[in-house]
C-alpha positions as a printed Julia matrix, in Angstrom:
517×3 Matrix{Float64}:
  -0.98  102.37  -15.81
  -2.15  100.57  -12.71
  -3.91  101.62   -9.53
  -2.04  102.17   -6.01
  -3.39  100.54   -2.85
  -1.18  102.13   -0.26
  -0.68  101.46    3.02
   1.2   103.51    5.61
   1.21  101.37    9.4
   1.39  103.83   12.44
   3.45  107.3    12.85
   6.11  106.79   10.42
   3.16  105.41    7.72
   1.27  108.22    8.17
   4.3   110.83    8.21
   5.22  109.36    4.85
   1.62  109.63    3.05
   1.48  113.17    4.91
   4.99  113.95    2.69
   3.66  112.05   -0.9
   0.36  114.26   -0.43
   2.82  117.33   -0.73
   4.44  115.88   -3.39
   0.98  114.82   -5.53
   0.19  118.46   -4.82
   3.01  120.04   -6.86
   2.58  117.55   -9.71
   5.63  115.1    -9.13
   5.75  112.15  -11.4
   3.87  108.69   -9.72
   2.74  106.92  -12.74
  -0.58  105.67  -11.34
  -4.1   106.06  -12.68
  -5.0   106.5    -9.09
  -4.24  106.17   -5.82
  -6.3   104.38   -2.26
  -4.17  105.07    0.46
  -5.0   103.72    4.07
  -3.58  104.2     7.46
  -3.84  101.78    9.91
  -2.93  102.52   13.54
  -4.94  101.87   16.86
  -4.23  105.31   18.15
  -7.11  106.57   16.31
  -6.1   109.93   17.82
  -2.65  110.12   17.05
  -1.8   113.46   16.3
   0.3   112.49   13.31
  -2.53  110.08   11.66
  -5.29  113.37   12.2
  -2.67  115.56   10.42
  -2.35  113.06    7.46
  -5.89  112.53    7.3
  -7.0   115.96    7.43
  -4.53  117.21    4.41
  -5.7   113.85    2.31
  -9.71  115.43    2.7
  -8.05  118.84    1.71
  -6.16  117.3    -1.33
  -9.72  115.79   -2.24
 -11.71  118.64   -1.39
  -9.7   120.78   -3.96
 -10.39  118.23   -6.54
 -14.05  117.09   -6.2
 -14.52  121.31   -5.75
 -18.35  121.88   -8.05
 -19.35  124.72   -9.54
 -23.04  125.63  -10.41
 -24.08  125.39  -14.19
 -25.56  128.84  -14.62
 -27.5   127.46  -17.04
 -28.82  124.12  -15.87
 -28.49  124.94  -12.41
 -27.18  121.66  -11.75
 -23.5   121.44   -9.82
 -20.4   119.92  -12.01
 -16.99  119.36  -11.28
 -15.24  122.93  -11.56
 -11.65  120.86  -12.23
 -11.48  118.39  -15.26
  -8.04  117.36  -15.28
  -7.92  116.31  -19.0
  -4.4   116.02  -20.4
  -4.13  117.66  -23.39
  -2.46  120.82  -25.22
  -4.3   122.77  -23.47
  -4.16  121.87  -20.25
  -0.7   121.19  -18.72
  -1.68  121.18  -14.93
  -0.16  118.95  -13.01
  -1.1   120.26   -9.89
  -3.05  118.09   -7.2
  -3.86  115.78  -10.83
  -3.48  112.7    -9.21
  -6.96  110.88   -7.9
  -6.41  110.05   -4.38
  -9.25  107.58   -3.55
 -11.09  106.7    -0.01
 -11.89  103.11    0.93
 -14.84  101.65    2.0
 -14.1    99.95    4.97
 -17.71   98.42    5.67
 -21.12   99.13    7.36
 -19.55   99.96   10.41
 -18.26  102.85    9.18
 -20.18  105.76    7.88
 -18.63  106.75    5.27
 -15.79  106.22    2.8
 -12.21  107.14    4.3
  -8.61  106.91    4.77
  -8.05  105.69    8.46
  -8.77  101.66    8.69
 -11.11  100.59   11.86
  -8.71   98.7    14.11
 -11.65   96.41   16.52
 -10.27   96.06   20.18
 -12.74   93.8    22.0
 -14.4    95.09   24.43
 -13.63   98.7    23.66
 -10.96  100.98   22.88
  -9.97  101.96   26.47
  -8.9    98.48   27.4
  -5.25   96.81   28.53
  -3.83   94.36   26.41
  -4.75   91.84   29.6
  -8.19   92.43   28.84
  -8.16   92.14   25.14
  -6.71   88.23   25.7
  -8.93   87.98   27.75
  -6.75   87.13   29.82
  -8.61   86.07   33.39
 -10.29   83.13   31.52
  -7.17   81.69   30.42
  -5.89   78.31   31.77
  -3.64   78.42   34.08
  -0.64   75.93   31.97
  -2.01   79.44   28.52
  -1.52   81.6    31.81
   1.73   80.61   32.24
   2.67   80.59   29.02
   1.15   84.65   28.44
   3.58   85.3    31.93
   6.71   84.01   29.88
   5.95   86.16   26.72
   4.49   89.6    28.13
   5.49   91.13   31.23
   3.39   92.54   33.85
   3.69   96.09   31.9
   2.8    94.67   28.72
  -0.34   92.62   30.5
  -1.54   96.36   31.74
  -0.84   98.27   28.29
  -3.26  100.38   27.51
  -4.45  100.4    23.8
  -6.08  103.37   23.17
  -2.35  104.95   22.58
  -1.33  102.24   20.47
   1.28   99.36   21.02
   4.01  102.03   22.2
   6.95  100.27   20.94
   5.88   96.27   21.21
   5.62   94.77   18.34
   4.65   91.72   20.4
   2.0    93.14   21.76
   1.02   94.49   18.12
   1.7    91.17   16.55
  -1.55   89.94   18.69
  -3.85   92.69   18.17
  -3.46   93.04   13.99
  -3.64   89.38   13.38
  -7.12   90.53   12.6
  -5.77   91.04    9.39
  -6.27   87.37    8.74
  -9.88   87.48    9.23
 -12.03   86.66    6.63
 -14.04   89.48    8.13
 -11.45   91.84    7.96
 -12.12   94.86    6.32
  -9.01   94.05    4.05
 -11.86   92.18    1.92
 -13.37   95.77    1.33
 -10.41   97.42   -0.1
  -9.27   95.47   -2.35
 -12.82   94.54   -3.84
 -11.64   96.4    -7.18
  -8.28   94.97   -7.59
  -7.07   94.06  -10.99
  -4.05   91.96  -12.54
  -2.14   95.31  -13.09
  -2.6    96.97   -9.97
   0.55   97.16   -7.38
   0.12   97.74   -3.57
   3.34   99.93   -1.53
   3.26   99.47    2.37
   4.87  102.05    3.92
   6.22  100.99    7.79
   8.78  101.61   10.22
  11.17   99.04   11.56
  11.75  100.27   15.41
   8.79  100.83   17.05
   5.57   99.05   17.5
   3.05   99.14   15.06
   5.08   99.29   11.8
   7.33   96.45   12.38
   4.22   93.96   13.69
   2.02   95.12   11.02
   4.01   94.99    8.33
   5.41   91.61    8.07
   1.52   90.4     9.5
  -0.31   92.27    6.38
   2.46   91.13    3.84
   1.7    87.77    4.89
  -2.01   87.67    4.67
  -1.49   89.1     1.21
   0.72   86.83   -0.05
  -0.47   83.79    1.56
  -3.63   83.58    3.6
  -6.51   84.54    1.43
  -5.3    82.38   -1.37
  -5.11   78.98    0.89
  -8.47   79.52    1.99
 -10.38   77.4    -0.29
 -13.51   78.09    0.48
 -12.61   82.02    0.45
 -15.33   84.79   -1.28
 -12.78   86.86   -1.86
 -12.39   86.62   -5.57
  -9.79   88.75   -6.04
  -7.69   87.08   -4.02
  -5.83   85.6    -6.97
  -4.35   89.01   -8.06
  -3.53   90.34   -4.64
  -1.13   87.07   -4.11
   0.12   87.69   -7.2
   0.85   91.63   -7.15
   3.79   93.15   -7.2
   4.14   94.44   -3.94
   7.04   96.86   -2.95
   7.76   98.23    0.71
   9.61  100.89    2.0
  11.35  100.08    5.75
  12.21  103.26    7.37
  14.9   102.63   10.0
  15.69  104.76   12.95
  16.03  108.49   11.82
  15.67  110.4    15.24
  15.44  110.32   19.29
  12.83  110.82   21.75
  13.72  112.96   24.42
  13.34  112.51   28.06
  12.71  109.03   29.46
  14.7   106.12   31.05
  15.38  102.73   30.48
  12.39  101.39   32.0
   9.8   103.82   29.78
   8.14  101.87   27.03
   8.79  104.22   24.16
  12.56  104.32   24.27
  15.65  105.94   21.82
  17.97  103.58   23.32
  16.05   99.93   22.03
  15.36  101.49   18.69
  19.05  100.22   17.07
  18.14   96.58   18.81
  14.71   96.29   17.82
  16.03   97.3    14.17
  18.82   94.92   14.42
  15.82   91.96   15.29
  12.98   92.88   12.94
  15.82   93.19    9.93
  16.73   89.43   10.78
  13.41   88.32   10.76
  12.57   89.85    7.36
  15.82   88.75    6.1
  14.43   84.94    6.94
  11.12   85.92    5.83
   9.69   88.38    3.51
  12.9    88.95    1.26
  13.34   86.43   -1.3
  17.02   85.41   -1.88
  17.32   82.4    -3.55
  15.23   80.41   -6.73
  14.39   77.32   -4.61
  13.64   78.98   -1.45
   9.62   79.63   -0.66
   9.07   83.08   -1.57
   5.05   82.96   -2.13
   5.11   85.63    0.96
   7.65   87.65   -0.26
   7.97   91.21   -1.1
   9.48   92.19   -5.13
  10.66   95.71   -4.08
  12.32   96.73   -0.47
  13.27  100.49   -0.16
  15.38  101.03    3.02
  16.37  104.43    4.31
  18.14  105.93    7.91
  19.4   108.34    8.46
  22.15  108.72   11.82
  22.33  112.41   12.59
  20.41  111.91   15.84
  21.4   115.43   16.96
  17.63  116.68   17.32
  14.98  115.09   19.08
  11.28  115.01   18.95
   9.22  115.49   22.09
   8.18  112.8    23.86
   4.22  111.96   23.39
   3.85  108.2    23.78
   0.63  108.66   21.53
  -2.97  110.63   21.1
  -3.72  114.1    19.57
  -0.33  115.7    21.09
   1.77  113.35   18.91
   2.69  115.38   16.4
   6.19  115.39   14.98
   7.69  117.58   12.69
   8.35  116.55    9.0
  11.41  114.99    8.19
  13.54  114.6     4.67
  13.6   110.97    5.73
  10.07  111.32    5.1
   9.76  112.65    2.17
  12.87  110.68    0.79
  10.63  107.54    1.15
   7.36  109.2    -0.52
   9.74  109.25   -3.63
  10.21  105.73   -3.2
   6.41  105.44   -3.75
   7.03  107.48   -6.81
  10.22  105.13   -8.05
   8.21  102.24   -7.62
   5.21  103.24   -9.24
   7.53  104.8   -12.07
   9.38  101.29  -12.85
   8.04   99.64  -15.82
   8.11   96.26  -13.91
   8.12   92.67  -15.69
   8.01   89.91  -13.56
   9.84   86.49  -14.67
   8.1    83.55  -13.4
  11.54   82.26  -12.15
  11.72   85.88   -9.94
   8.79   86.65   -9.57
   9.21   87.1    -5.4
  13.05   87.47   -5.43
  13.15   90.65   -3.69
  15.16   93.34   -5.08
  16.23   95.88   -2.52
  17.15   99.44   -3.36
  18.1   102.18   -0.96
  18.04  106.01   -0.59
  21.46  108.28   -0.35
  22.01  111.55   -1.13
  25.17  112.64   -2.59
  26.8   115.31   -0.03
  25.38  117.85    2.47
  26.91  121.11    3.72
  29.27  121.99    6.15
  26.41  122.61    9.03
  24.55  119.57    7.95
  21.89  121.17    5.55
  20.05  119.98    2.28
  19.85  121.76   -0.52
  18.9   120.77   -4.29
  22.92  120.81   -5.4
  23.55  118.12   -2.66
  20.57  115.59   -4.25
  21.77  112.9    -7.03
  20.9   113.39  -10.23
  17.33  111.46  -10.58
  16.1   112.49   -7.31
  16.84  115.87   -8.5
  15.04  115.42  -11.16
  12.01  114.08   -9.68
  11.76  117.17   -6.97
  13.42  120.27   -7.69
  10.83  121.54  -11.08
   7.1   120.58   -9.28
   8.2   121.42   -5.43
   9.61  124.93   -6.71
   6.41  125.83   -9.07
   4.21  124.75   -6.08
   6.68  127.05   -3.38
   6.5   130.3    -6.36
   2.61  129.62   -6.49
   2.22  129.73   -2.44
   4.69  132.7    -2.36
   2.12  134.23   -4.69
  -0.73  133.64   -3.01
   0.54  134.6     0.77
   2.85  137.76   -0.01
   0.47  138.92   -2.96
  -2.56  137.29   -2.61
  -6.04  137.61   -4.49
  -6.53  141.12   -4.83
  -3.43  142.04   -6.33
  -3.4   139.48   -8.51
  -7.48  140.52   -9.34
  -5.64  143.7   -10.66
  -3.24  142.15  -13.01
  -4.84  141.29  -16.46
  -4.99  137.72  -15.67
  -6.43  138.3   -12.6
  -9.08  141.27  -13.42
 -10.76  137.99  -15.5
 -11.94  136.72  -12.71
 -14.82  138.13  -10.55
 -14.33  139.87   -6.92
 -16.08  137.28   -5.08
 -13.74  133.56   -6.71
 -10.97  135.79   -4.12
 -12.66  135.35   -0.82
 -11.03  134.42    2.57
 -14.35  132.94    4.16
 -15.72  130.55    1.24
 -14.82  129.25   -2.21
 -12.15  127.4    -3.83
  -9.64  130.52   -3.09
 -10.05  129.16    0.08
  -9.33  125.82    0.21
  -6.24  126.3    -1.81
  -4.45  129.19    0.21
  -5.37  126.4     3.05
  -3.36  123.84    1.51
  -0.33  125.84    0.84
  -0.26  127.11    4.19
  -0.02  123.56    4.86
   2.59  123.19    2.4
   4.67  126.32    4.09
   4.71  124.42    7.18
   5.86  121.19    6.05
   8.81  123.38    4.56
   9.26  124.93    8.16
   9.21  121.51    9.68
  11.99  119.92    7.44
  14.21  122.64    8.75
  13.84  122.2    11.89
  14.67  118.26   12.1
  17.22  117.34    9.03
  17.66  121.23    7.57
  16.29  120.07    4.34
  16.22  123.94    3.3
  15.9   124.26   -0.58
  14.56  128.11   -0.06
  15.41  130.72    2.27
  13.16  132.93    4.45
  14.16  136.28    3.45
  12.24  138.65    1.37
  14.32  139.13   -1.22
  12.87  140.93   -3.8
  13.74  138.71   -6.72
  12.1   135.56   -5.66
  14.26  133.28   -7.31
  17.26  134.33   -5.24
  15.56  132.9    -2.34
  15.66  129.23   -3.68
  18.93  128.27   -2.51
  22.03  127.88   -4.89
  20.35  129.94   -7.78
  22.53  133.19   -8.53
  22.13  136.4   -10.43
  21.02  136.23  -13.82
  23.27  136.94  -16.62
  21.77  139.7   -18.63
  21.51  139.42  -22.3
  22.12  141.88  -24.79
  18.0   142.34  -26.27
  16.54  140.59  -23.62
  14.07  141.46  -21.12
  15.55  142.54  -17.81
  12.47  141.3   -15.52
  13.29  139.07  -12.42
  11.55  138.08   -9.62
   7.95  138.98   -9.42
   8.08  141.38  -12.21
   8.82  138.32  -14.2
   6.61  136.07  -12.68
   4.07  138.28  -12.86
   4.6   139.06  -16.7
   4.71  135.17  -17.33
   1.2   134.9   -15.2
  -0.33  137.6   -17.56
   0.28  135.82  -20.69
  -1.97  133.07  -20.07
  -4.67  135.3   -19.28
  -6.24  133.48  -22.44
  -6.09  129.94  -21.77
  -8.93  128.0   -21.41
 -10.98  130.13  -22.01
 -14.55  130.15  -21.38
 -13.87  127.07  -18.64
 -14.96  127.61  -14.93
 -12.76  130.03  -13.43
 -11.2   127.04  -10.86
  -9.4   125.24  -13.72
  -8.3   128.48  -15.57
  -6.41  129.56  -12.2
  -4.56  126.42  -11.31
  -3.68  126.4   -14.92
  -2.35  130.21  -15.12
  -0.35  129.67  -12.15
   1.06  126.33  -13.89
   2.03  127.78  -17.07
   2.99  130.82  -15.18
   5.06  129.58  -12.91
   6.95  127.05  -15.05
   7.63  130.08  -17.87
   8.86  131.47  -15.46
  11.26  129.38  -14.16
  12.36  128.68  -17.59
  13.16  131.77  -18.05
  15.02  132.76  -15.23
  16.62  129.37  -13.88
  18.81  128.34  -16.99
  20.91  126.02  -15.34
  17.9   124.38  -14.52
């Protein structure tokens, strides 16, 4: 196995990792040993970036969590994550690294520093440096920007101009960049993902910009100290595109951040990467070109978000587009790639469908093709029956079940502990759910409180009753398969023992009850 370096450029980037986090979380399949994800936008305050990074420190919180030895006194990790017999967990197993981005930044983290001379709170005018110009590189500036691309603001981003982003991320290039920090560790093996979209401003400038200084840049600087330079250029690097999937509402023609260019920018940035980063042909140049493209769109533009044209109040509500392309992530890290010298950069391009939908437009399980259904429904549904748990039960009823009465009063409370931080996450989780029916009505569970808990994942119907056999559903049986592994692991800190029970519990479960699953 190889080692991730993923990149998700501006909303739609970060929207993505925010829906592959969720997906890590409930153990789907990504066949890394671990992976660095990093979001670059110059809205440092987007709303939708501070979501994603926020959930990404909760994902690692949970598993860096230490425990005291009692008898060394010294703190451990309380969460091993060693496959084995006894240990089947596969929630939140995968590493999720930080980068170092350099000595300007304090600490290790997920959000790259994007510098804008002279400050953040600056035009784009100012950041050219504009008043120093010549008059004949005047001139020219006045024939590429317009007067309200001169006066752009940058805190908020490049609000729909990749022209204007083109200029500020061709930092990327730099042999200062803090590119030359992330990558420090590559190896042979490893694979990178960028994760962009194609209509707005900072996806479709900064994808094609970091592809290139990837593929091509580093490696024809002789004189470069980058070492590893060798093995990034000759990665293979896949990319998922993420066409135009919903509307803004309010605005006119004349306000940057606009529904009505998004098909036109699409149709421009998709001819340039046609020329440019996908590699067609054996004798054409493809030493900047991609070995994977995943496209998705999706053309129900009934619903709209609200229009925030950037900072903390941009915050849009998750989308199955999203989380469509975080299985792309998955599919490419789960393709055992070999790379022909002769095709090595001839880019293969593979796209995302679904195979029907319901009469009022919604998602369920039963409309997803086969693989994808394989990949989701198992993981997402033991994650959903262990929130359920925790949020309609919670810790002290499940303290009074045998498995439960093994752990002490105190591993259940609502200010502090690991109890804590989990029934955080999966609140998180329950609103991402919430979210996705709001935009595309990706609804794979229902609402109501049924009181057999399978019924509420949509599509599942009444268990057959066997002649013998135990006549337990919902929580009764949940709750029976929970108590069985009041044994396992024993002896272990109490952390690992509970994500485990609620595993084991949850799958048996399921196995039980969901036999056309």
């Amino acid at each position: 196995m190889a080692k991730l370096y993923l990149f998700g450029i501006g909303g739609t980037g970060a929207r993505v990792i925010r829906s592959l986090t969720m997906l890590l979380a409930a153990g789907v399949k990504c066949n890394a040993t671990e992976i660095i994800p990093v979001l670059i936008d110059p809205d440092r305050e987007n709303g939708d970036l501070r979501r994603t990074e926020k959930l990404l420190n909760k994902y690692c919180e949970i598993r860096r969590y230490q425990k005291e030895d009692k008898q060394t006194g010294e703190k451990k990790p309380a969460l091993s994550f060693i496959s084995s017999k006894d240990r089947l967990n596969a929630f939140f197993k995968m590493p999720i690294l930080e980068s170092d981005f350099g000595i300007n930044e304090p600490k290790p983290g997920f959000v790259m520093p994007i510098t804008i001379v002279n400050g953040d709170k600056q035009s784009f005018k100012s950041h050219i440096d504009y008043d120093n110009l010549s008059e004949e590189t005047k001139a020219l500036a006045n024939m590429l920007f317009s007067q309200a691309n001169l006066d752009l603001q940058l805190e908020f981003g490049f609000k729909g101009n990749p022209n204007i982003g083109s200029i500020v991320l061709n930092q990327f290039e730099s042999k200062d960049s803090v590119l030359k920090k992330i990558f420090t560790s590559f190896q042979p093996n490893d694979r990178i993902f960028i994760v962009s979209s194609i209509f707005g401003g900072t996806g479709s400038s900064g994808f094609p910009l970091l592809l290139k200084t990837l593929r091509k840049n580093w490696a024809m600087d002789k004189n470069s100290e980058l070492a590893f330079s060798e093995n990034v250029r000759n990665a293979c690097i896949g990319a998922v595109t993420v066409m135009p999937y919903f509307q803004i509402s309010g605005g006119d023609s004349k306000t940057m951040v606009n529904s009505q260019t998004f098909i036109s920018k699409t149709i421009a940035a998709m001819d340039y990467y046609h020329k440019d980063i996908i590699g067609k042909e054996k004798d054409q140049d493809t030493s900047s070109c991609l070995n994977y493209l995943y496209s998705i769109a999706d053309y129900d533009h009934t619903k709209e978000n609200e229009r925030n044209e950037g900072g903390e109040n941009q915050v849009n509500n998750a989308h199955f587009v999203e989380l469509a392309s975080a299985l792309a992530i998955c599919h490419f890290m789960n393709k055992n790639i070999v790379q022909n010298d002769s095709e090595k950069h001839i880019t293969k391009k593979m796209r995302f469908g679904i195979d029907s939908q319901g009469e009022t437009g919604e998602i369920i399980y039963s409309n997803l093709a086969r693989d994808t259904l394989e990949a989701l429904r198992k993981p997402l549904t033991q994650l959903w029956l262990f929130s359920r748990y925790i949020h309609e039960k919670g810790g002290s009823e499940f303290n009074g079940t045998p498995a439960g009465s093994l752990f002490e009063s105190s591993f259940f409370s609502e200010d502090h502990g690991f109890y804590k931080i989990i029934k955080e996450f999966l609140k998180e989780f329950d609103n991402y759910l919430y979210e996705m029916e709001q935009t595309r009505s990706f609804v794979p569970y229902t609402s109501h409180k049924d009181e057999d808990i399978f019924l509420r994942i949509r599509g599942v119907g009444e268990k057959k009753k066997r002649f013998f056999a135990a006549n337990e559903t919902g929580w009764d049986l949940l709750i029976t398969q929970l108590n069985k592994q009041r044994e396992v692991l024993k002896g272990q800190y109490p952390e690992e023992r509970f994500l485990e029970i609620f595993y084991r519990g949850t799958l048996n479960s399921m196995k039980e009850r969901l036999t056309d699953w």
